[in-house]
C-alpha positions as CSV (number, residue, x, y, z in Angstrom):
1,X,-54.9,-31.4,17.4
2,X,-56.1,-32.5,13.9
3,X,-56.3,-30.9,10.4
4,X,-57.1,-32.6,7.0
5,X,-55.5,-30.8,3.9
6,X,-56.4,-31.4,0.2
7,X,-53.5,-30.2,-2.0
8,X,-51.9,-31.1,-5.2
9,X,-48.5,-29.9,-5.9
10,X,-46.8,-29.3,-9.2
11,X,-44.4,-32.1,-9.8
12,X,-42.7,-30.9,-13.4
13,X,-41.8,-27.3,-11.1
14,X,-39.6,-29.5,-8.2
15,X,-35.9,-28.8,-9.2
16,X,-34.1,-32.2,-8.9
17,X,-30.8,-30.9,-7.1
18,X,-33.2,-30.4,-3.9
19,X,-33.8,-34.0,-4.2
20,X,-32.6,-35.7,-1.0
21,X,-31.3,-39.5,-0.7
22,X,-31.6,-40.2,2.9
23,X,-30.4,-43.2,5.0
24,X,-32.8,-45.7,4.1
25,X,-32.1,-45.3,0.2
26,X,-35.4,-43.5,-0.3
27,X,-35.9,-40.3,-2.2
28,X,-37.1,-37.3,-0.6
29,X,-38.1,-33.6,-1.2
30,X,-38.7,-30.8,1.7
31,X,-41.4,-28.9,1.6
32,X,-43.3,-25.8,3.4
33,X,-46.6,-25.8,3.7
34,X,-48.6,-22.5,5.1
35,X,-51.9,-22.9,6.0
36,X,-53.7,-19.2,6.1
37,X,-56.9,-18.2,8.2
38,X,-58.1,-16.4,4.7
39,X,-59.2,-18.3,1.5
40,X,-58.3,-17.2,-2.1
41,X,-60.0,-18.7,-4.4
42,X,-61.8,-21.6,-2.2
43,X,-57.9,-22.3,-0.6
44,X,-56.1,-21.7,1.9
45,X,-53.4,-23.8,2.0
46,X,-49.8,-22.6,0.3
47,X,-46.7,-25.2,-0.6
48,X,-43.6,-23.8,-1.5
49,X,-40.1,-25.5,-1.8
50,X,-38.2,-25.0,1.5
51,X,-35.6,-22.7,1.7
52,X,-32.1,-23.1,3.6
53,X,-31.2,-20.1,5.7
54,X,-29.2,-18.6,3.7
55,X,-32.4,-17.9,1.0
56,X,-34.1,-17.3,3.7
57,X,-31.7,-14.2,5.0
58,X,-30.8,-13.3,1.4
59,X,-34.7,-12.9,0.8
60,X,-34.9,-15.1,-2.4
61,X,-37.9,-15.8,-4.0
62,X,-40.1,-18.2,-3.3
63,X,-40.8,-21.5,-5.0
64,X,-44.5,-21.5,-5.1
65,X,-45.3,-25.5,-6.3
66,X,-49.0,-25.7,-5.4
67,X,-52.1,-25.2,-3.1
68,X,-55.2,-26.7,-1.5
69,X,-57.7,-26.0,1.3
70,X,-58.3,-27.4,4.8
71,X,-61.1,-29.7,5.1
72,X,-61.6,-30.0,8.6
73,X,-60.3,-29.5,11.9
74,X,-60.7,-29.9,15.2
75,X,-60.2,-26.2,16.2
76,X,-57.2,-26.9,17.8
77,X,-53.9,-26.1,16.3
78,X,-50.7,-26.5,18.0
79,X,-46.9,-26.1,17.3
80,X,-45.2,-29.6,16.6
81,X,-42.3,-30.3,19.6
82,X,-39.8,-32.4,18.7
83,X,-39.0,-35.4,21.1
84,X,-36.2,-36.2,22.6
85,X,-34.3,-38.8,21.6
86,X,-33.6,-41.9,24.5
87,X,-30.2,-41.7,25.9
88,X,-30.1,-44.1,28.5
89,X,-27.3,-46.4,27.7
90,X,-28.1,-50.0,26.6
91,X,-27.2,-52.4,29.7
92,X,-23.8,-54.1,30.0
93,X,-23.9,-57.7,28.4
94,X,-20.9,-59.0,29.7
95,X,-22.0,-61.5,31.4
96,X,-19.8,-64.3,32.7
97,X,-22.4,-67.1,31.1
């Protein structure tokens, strides 16, 4: 699966309480990006500020903070699984040397 997207995003419209400081110290923002089998205007790619679930239920409005279009693709698109974190425990190092 492969897809390349051209976007741009409106920077001045991200609201800087949905800022994010994660472990590492870095600065992050979430979005959601839609990509539509229809083009508008020569796109067809939608980014919009994510929204928790409760926006999501309470059917808030979107953020809509840019667009673009896909520029190619290998014709296959598939849902992105998330992979399972290794929980074998680390061998014992109590060794008597």
């Amino acid at each position: 699966m492969s897809a390349i997207i051209n976007a741009s995003i409106r920077v001045d419209k991200l609201p800087k309480e949905k800022f994010v400081k994660g472990k590492d110290g870095a600065v992050y923002y979430n979005l959601t990006i839609s990509v539509n089998d229809d083009t508008r205007y020569g796109n067809n790619v939608a980014i919009m500020d994510s929204q928790t679930k409760e926006e999501r239920e309470a059917k808030a409005q979107r953020n809509y903070l840019g667009n673009g279009k896909v520029v190619w693709t290998n014709d296959i698109i598939k849902l992105a699984e998330r992979e399972e974190a290794n929980t074998t425990a680390p061998a014992s190092n109590d060794l008597p040397f």
